[in-house]
LUMTI-125381 format. One record per residue: residue in one letter; x negated, y, z negated of N, C-alpha, C in turn. Coordinates in steps of 0.1 Angstrom, whole numbers, plus 2048, in hexadecimal, padded with zeros to 3 digits. Each point is the difference from the previous one (the first is absolute). Example, Ala and Ser with C-alpha at 12.3 -4.5 7.8 and 13.67 -1.06 7.14 Angstrom:
BEGIN
A77C7C77B280980C8007F780C800;S80480B8077F780B80080880B7F8;
***
This chain:
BEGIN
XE8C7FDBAF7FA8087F68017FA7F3;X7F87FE7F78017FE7F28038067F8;X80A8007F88038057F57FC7F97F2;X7F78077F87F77FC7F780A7FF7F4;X7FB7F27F88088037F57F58017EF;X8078077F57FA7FA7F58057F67F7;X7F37FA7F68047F37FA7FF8087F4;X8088037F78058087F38097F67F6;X7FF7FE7F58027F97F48077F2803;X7F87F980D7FD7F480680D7FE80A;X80480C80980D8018087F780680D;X8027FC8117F8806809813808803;X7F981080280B8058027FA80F80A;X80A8098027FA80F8057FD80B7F4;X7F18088008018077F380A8097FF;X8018037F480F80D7FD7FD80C802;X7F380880580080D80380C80180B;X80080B80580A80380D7F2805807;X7F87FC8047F58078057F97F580A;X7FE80080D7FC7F780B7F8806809;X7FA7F88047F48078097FE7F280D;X7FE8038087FB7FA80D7EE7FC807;X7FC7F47FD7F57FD8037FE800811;X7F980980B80180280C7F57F77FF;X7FD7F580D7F67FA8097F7806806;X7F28037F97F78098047FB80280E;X8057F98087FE7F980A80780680A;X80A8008048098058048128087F8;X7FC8007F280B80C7FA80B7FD7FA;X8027EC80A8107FA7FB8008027F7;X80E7FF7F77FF7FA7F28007F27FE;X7F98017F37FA7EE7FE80E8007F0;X7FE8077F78047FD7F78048107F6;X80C7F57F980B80C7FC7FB7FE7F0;X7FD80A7F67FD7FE7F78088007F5;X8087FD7F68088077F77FA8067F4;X7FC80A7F87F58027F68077FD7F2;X7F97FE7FC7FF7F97ED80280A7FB;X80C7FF7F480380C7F87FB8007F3;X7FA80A7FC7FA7FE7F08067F67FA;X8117FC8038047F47F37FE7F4805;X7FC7FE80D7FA7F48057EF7FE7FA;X7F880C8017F37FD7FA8057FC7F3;X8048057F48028037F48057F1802;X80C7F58018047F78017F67F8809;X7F98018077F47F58087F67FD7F2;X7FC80B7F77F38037FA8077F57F0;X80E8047FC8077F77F67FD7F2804;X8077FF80B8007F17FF7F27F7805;X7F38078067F07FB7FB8028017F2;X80680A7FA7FA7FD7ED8047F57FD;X80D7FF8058067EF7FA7FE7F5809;X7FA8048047FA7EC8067F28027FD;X7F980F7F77F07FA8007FD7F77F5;X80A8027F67FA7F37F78017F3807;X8057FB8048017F280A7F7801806;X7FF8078087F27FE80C7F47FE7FA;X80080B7F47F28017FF7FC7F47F5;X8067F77FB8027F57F98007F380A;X8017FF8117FE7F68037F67FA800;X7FD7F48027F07FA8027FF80580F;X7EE8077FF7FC8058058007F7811;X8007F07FC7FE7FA80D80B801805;X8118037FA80780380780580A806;X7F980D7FC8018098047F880280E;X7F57FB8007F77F780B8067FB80D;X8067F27FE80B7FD80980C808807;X80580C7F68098058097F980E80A;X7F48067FC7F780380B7FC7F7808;X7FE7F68007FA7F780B80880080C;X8107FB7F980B7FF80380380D80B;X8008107F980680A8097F27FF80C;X7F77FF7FE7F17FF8068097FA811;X8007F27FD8067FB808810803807;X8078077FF80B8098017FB80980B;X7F680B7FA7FA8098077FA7FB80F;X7F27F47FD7FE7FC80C8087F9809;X80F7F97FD8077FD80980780C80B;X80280B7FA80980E8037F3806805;X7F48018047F78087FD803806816;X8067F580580480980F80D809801;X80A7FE7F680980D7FB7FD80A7FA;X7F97FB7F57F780D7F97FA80A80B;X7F77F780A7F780980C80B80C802;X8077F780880B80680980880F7F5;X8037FB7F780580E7F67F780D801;X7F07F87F97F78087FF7FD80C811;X8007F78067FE80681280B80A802;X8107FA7FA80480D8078038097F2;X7FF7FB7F88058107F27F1809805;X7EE7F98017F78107F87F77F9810;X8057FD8087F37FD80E7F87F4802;X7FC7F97F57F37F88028077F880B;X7F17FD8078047F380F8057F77F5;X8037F58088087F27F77F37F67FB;X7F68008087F67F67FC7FC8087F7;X7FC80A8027F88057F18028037EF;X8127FC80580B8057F77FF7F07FB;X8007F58058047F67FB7F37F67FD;X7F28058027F68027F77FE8077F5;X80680D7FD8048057F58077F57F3;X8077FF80880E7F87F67FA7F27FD;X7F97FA80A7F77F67FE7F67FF7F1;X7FA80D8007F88017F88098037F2;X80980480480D8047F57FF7F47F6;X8057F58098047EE7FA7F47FA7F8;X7F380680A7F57FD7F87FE8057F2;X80480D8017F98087F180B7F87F1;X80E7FC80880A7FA7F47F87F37FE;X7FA7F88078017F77FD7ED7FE7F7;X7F780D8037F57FF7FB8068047F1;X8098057FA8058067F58057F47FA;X8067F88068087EF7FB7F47FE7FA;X7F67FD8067F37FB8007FC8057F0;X7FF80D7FD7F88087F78037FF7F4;X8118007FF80B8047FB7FD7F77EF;X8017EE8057FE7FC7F67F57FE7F5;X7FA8068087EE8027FA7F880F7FD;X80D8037FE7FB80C7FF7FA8067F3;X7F68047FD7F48017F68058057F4;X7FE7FD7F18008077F37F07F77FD;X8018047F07F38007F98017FE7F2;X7F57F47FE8057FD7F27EF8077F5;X8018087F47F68047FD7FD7F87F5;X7F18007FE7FF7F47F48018097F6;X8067FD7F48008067ED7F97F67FC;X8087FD7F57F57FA7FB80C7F17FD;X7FB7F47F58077F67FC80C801801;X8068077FB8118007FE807808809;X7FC8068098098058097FA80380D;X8068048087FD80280D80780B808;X7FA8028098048148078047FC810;X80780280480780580E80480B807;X7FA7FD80E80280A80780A7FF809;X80E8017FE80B7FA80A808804805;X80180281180A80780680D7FD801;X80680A8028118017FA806808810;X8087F88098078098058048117FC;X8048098087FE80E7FA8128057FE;X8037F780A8177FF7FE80780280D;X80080D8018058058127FA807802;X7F77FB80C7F980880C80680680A;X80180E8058068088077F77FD80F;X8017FB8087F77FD80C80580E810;X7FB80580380180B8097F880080A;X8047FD80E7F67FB80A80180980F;X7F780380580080880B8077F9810;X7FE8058058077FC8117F57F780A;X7F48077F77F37FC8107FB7F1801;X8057F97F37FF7F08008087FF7F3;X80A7FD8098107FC7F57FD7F37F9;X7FC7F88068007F37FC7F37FD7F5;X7F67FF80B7F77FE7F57FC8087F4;X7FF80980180080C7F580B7FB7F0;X80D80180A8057F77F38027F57FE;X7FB7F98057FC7F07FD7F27F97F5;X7FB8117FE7F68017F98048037F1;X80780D8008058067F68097F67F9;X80A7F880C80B7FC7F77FB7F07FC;X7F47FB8057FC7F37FD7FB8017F4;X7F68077FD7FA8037F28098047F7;X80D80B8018028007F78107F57F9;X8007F880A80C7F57FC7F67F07FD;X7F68038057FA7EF7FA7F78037F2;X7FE80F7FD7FB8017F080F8017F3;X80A7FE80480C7FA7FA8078117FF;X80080A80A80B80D7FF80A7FC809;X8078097FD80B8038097FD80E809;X80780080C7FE80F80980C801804;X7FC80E80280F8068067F980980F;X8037F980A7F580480C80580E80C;X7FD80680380080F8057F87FF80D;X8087FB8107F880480880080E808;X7F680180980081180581080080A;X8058097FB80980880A8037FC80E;X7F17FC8047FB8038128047F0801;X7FC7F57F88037F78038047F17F4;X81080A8038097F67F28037F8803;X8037F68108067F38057F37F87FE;X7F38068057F67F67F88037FC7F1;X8028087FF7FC7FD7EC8087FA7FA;X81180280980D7F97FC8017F0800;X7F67FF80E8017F58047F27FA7F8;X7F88067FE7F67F47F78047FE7F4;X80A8097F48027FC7F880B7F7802;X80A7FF80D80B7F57FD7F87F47FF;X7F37FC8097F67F88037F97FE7F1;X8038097F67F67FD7F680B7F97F4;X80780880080A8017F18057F17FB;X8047FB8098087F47FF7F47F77F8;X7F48028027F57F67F67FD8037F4;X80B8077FA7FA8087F58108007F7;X7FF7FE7F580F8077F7803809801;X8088037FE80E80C8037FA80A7F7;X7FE80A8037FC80D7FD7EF8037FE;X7FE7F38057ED8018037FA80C80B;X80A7FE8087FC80C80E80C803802;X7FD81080180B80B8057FC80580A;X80B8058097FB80A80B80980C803;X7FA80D7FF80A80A7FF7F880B80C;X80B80480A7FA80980A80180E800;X7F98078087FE80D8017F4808800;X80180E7FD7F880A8067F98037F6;X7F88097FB7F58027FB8098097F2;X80A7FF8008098037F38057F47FA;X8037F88088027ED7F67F28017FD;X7F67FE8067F07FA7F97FE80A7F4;X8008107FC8038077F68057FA7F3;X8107FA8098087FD7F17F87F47FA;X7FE7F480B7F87F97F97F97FD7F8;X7F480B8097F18037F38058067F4;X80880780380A8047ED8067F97FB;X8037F38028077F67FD7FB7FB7F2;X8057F97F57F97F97F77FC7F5806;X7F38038077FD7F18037EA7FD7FA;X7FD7F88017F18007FC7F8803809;X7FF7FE80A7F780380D806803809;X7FA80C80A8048058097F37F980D;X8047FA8077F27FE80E803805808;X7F880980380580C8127F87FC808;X8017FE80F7FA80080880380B807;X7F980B80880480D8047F680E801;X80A8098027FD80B8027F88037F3;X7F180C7FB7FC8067FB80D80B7F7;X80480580680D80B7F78087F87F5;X8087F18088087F57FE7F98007F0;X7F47F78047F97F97F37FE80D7F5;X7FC80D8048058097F58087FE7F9;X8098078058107FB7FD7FF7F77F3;X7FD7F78078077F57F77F57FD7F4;X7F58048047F58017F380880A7F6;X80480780380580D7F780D7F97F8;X8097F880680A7F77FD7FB7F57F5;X7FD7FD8057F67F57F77FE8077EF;X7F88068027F880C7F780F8037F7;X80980380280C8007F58007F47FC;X8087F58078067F77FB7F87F77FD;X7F17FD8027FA7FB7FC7FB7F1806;X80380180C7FD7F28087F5802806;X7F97F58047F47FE80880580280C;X7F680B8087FF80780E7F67F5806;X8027F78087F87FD808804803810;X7F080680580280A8107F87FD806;X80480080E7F67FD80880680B80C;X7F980B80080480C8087F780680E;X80380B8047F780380C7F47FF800;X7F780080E7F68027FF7F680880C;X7F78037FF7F580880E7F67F5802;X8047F58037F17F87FF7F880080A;X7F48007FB7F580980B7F87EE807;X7FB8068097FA7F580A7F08087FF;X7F77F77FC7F180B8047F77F380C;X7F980880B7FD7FB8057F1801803;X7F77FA7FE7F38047FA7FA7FD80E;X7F48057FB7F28008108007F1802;X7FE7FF80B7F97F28048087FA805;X80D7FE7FC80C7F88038057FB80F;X8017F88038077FD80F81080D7FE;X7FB80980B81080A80180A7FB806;X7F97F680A8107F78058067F87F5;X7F77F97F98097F67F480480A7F7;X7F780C7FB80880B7FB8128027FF;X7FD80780A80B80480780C7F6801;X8027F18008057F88038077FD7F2;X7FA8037F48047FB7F28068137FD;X7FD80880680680C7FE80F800805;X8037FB8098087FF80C80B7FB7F7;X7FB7F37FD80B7F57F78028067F2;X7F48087F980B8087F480680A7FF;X7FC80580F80B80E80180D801806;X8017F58098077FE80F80C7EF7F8;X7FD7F97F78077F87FD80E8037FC;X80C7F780180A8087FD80280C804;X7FE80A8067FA80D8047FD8077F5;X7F87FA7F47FD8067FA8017FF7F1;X80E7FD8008098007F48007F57F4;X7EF7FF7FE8007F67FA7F78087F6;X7FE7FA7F180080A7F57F1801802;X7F67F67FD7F28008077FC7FF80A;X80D80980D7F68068087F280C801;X7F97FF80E7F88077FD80580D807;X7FF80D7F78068088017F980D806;X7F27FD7FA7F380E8047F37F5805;X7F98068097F27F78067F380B801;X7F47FC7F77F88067FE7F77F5803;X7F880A8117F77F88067F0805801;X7FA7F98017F08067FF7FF80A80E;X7F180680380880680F7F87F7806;X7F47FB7FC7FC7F68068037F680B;X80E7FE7FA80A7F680780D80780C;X80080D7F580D8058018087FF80E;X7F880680D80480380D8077F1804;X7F47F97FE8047EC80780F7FD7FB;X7FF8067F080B7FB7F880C806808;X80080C7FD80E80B80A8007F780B;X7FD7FE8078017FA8098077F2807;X7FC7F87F38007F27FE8148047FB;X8018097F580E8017F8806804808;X7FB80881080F8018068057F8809;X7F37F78078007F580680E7F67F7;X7FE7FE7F18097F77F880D805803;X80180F7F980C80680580A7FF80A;X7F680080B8077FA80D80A7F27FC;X7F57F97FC8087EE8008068017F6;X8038057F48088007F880E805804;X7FF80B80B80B80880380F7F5803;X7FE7FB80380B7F28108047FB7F6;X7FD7F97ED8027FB7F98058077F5;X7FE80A7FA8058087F780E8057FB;X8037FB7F480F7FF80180680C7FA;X80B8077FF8058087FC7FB8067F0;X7FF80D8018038027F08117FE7FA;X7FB8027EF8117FE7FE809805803;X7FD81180380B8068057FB80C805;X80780C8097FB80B8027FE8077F7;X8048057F67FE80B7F27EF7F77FC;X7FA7F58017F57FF7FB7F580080A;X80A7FE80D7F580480F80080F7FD;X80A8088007FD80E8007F68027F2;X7FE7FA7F57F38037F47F1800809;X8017F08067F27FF8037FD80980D;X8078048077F980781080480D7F9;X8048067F77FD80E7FA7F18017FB;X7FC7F47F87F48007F87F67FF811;X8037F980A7F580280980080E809;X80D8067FE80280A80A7F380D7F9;X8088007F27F480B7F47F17FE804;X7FD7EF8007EF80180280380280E;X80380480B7F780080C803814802;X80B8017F67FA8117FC7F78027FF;X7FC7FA7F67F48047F77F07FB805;X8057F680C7F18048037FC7EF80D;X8097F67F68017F28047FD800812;X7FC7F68028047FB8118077F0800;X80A80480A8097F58017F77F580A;X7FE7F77F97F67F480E80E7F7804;X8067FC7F780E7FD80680C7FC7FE;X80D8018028098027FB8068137FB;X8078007F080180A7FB80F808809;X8037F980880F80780380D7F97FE;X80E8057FE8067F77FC8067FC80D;X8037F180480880380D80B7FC800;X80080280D8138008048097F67FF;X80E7FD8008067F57FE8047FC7F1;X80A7F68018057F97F07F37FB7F8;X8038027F37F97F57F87FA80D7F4;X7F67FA7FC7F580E7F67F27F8806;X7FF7FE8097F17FC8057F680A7FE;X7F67FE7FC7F48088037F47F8804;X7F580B8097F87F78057F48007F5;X7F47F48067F98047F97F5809800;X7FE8067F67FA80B8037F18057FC;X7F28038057F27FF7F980180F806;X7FA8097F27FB80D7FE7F48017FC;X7FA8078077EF8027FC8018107FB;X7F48037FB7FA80B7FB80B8027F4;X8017FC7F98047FF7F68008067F3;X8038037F980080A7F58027FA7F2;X7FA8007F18097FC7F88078077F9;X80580E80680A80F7FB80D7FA805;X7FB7F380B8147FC80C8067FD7F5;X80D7FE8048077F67F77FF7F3807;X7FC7FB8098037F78077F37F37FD;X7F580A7F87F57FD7F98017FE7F3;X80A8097F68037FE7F280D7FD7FD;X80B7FE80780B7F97F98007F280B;X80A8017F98067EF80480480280F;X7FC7F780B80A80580E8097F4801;X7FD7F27F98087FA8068047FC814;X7F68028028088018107EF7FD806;X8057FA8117F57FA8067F680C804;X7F98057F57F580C8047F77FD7F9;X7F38008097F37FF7F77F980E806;X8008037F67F680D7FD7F37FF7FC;X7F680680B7EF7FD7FD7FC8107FE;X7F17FB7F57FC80C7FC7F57FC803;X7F38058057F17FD8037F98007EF;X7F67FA7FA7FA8057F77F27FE803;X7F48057FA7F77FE8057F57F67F4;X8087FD7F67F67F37F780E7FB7F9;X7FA7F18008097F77F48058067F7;X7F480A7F68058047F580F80D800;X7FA80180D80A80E8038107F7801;X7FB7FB8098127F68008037FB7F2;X7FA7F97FB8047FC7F380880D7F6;X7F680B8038088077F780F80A809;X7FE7FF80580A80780980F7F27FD;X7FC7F28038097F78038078037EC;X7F68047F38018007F680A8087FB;X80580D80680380A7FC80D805808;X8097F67F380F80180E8067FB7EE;X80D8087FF8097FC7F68087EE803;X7FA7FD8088087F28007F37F37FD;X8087F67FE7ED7F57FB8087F4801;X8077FB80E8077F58047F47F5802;X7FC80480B7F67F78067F5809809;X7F57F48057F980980C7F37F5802;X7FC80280E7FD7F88047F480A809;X7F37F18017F18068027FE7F1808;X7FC8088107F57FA80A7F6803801;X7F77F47FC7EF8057FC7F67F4802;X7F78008057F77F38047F28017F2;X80380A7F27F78037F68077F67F6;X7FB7F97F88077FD7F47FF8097F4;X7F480B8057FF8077F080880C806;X80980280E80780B7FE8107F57FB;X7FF7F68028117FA8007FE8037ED;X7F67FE7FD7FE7FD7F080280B7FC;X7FC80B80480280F7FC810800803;X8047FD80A8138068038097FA7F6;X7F97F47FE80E7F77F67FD80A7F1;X7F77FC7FB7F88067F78068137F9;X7FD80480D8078107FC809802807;X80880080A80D80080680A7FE7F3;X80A80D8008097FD7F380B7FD806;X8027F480280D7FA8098007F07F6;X8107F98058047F77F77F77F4808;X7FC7FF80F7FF7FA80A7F9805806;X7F47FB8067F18038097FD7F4806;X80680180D7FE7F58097EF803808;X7FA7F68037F68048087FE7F780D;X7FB80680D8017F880F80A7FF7FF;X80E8027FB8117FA8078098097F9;X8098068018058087FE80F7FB7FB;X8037F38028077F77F97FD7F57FE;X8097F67F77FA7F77FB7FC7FA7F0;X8007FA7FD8017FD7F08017F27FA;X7FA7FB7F68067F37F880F8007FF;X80B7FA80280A7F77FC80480A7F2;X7F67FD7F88008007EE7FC8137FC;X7FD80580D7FA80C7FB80880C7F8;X7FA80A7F780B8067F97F5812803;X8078067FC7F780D80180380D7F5;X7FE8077FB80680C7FC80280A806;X8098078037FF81080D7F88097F3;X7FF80F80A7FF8087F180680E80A;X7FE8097F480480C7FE80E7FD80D;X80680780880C8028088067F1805;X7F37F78038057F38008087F47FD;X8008047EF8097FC7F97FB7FB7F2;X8047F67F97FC7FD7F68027F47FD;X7F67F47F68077F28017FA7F780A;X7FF7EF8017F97FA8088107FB809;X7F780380D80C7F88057FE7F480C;X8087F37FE7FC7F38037F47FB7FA;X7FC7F48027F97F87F68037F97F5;X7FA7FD7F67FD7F77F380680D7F8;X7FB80F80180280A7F880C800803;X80680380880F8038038067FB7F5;X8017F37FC8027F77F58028067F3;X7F68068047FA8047EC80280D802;X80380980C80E80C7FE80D8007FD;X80A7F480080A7F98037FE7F97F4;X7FB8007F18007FA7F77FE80A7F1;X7FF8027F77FC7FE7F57F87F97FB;X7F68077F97F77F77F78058057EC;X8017F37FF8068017EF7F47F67F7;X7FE8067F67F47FD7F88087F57F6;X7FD7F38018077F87F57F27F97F5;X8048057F57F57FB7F88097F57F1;X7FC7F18078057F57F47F97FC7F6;X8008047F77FE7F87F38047F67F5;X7FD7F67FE8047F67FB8018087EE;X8117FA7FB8058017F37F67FB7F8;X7FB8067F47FA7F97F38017F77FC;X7F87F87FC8037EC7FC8078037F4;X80B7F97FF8067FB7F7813808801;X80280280D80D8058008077F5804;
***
């Protein structure tokens, strides 16, 4: 079993709460890892000593700040089949899919090396004697705060951008999975000066003290309530909230469409991870045109997904999602398949396709998190569009359509950060997005990421009077 440790005013030790908790193997229950939790004077001391190493950092030449991401980049992708292995047994993921995760992890540090020393200001013309700049300034200590469902990459994102734009962090992984996060930062820290990266563990009362922390930026990855929270935190002390929070993202599936390839790209955003991935697809609003082939085709997938499907993270969030399906088949739902929980160790659930559908479920308007795709019939594009429009969350969402003036209408009016169309995942390397309303706030990954993780400071030079 692992006992996690934190890295606090540049010493790897156990936090000082008296407070410990046990990470169980979603899989079958073992325990994986013993946690020790961070006492407010460990935050409060993690958060001092980023103040005192950010003047240094943020003063290095940018190309060497460059090199030592390249450097942890490389770290990561050597470890990236221990990382699997952590990731598999602390929150479920199989190991290949876990160590494609982390893969793309090594990628995103090392696309940031890339960005880092080029990263954009602006020079404005005056006139003869002086000249105007637009120039970004590290922001000091970034508070970085990352979820369970992709330990690795998620903060390989957060913490690349904001240590190669010259801050310091003080990093916060989820609860569910602190030997990942222990072990990427021992993998990270060593390429960096002493008090550049911190790591402090615990429950959703260390991330609190945190976001209260005098620090400049708070980055959440997480829960909708979470990113509250800390928006409201922020809002005193006056740091930048950057969020990237829950979402309902809708799948619309228009007339015409092949229902077997339908169904196939439904399958993979509902059923991936079993689910637990932030732009999964969460609600499916199908033409009826199609609809019967489609039901059809999704439980056909269902089936083949079932033999592969890896544990949720634990039972308390298997018991959230098969409550949210138990309510819809009250209310009216039909189970085509899956929807029970079964027997034996682990938090398994199957996967599960509900038809007749409602958008009153919760299983339709909150977050499920979990391998369930919920279909609703609609009987025109426009009607899906607005139905997929009218959900407190604006993560993402995604449109299968053989029209280009309906794909041009979804990106177009769809109020989401991200409007995929024909694929339901997938993206540029470089891509960045905005969530809205419950989603979060702030761009996250990309070129923008950058220029959230910076300051812009207005420098205007003018040359002294002749004759001094």
């Amino acid at each position: 079993m692992y006992e996690v440790e934190q890295l606090v005013s540049n010493i790897w030790g156990q936090g000082g709460s008296s407070r410990k908790s046990t990470v169980l193997n979603p899989a079958d229950g073992t325990p994986v890892t013993l946690l020790h939790h961070s006492a407010e004077e460990d935050v409060a001391a993690a958060v001092r000593t980023a103040r005192q190493a950010a003047a240094g950092w943020a003063t290095t030449a940018p190309a060497a700040r460059a090199a030592a991401l390249h450097a942890a980049a490389t770290a990561v992708t050597e470890a990236a089949g221990e990382l699997a292995e952590l990731m598999n047994a602390e929150m479920g993921k199989p190991v290949d899919g876990a160590q494609e995760s982390i893969m793309a992890g090594a990628g995103t540090l090392r696309q940031y090396a890339e960005l880092g020393p080029t990263h954009r200001g602006r020079a404005l013309a005056g006139n003869d004697e002086a000249i105007d700049l637009m120039a970004h300034t590290p922001r000091g200590v970034v508070a970085v705060i990352t979820p369970w469902n992709d330990p690795v990459a998620v903060s390989c994102g957060l913490l690349g951008a904001a240590l190669v734009t010259g801050n310091t962090v003080v990093y916060k992984p989820s609860e569910r999975t602190p030997a990942t996060g222990w072990r990427l930062t021992q993998l990270l820290a060593p390429h960096f000066p002493d008090g550049v990266l911190s790591l402090v563990n615990g429950d959703g009362s260390v991330g609190a003290a945190l976001a209260a922390a005098p620090v400049d930026v708070v980055a959440q990855v997480g829960s909708t309530s979470t990113g509250r929270s800390i928006a409201a935190a922020c809002a005193r002390t006056g740091a930048k909230a950057l969020l990237e929070n829950g979402g309902s993202d809708p799948l619309i599936v228009d007339a015409g469409v092949d229902p077997v390839w339908a169904a196939g790209q439904a399958a993979v955003g509902s059923f991936a991870n079993s689910g637990q991935i932030c732009v999964a697809v969460e609600r499916i609003y199908v033409h009826r045109d199609v609809a019967g082939p489609f039901l059809d085709a999704l439980a056909a997938e269902a089936d083949r997904w079932a033999a592969d499907l890896g544990p949720l993270v634990d039972r308390r969030h298997r018991d959230a999602v098969d409550d949210q399906v138990q309510r819809a088949v009250k209310d009216g739902a039909r189970v085509l398949r899956g929807g029970t929980v079964p027997s034996g160790p682990g938090s398994f659930y199957p996967p599960t396709v509900l038809a007749d559908c409602t958008d009153e479920m919760a299983v339709m308007r909150d977050e499920t998190f979990g391998p369930v795709a919920p279909v609703a019939p609609v009987d025109s594009f426009d009607e899906a569009l607005r139905r997929a429009a009218d959900s407190s969350y604006g993560l993402a969402a995604s449109v299968l359509t053989g029209s280009m003036s309906h794909a041009q209408q979804a990106w177009r009016t769809l109020p989401a950060g991200t409007v995929k169309v024909n694929a339901v995942f997938g993206g540029a390397p470089g891509g960045a997005a905005h969530p809205r309303r419950g989603s979060g706030q702030g761009f996250g990954y990309g070129p923008e990421l950058l220029d959230e993780m910076t300051a812009t400071k207005a420098v205007h030079l003018e040359a002294p009077p002749t004759g001094w």
